[in-house]
N, C-alpha and C positions, 0 to 999 in steps of 0.2 A: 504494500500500500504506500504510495507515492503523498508525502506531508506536502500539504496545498501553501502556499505563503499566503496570509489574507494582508491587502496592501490596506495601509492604513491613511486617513484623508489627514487633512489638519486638526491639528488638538488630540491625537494618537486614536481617533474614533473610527471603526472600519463602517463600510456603506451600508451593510444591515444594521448596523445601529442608528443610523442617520435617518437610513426609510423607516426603521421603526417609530424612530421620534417623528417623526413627519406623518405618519401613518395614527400615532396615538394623539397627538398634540395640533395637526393641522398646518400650523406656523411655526418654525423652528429657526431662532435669532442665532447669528455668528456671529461674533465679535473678538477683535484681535487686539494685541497690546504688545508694547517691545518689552523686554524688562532687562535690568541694568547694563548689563552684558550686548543688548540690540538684537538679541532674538528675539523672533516673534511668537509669543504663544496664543493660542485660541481658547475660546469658551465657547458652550449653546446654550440658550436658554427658550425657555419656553414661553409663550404669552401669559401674563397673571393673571388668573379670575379673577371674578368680584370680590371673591374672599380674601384674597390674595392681598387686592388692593386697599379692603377693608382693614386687612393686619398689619399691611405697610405705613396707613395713614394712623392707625392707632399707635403704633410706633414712633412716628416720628414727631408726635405729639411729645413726647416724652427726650427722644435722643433721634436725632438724625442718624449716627454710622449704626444704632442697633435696629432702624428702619431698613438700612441697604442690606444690614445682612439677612433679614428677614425675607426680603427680595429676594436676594442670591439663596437662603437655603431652601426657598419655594420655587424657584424659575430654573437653578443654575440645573442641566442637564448632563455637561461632562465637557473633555478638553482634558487643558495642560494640567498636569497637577499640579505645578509649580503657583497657580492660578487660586489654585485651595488651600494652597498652604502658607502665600505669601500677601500680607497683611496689607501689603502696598498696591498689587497687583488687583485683588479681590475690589478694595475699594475702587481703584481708576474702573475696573472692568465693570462694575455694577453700578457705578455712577454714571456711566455711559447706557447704559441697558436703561436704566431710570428715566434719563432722558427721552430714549428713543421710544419709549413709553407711554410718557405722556399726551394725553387726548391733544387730538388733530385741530386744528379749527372749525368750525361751522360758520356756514353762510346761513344765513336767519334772512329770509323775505317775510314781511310782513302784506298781507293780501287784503 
């Protein structure tokens, strides 16, 4: 029996795990970051529900970074590890996710 190599995409995640997040989740966010060294490493995260966003806003009532991380341990999907473990990294990455996040505009006609 011949060992298959499974080639892995960015952030060490191979493509069945990608389609599965896509397949369970719908929308699946990639977002990248250099970190000190100029490597780049990856994150995914997923769209937050209303609960989600319910727990992040009750959060940040209290303490902004323990908001982002409440984000991150709800949405973050997988990637660099370095991304999990580094204090620096997590915050830029999920402060970035946060943003891209936040509700779109509306146009409002009044009739």
């Amino acid at each position: 029996m011949e060992n298959e190599t499974v080639k892995l995409l960015d952030g060490g995640i191979t493509e069945g795990q990608l389609n599965k997040w896509k397949h369970n989740y719908k929308r699946v966010v990639k977002l990248s970051v250099e970190d000190d060294g100029g490597v780049t490493l990856f994150a995914y995260f997923k769209k937050p529900t209303i609960a989600i966003r319910s727990a992040v806003l009750q959060a940040s009532k209290m303490d902004e970074f323990k908001a982002l991380e409440v984000l991150f341990k709800n949405c973050y999907l997988g990637g660099d590890q370095d991304i999990e473990e580094e204090d620096d990294l997590r915050l830029n990455i999920t402060t970035s996710f946060s943003d891209f996040i936040q509700p779109k505009p509306v146009k409002i006609e009044v009739l």
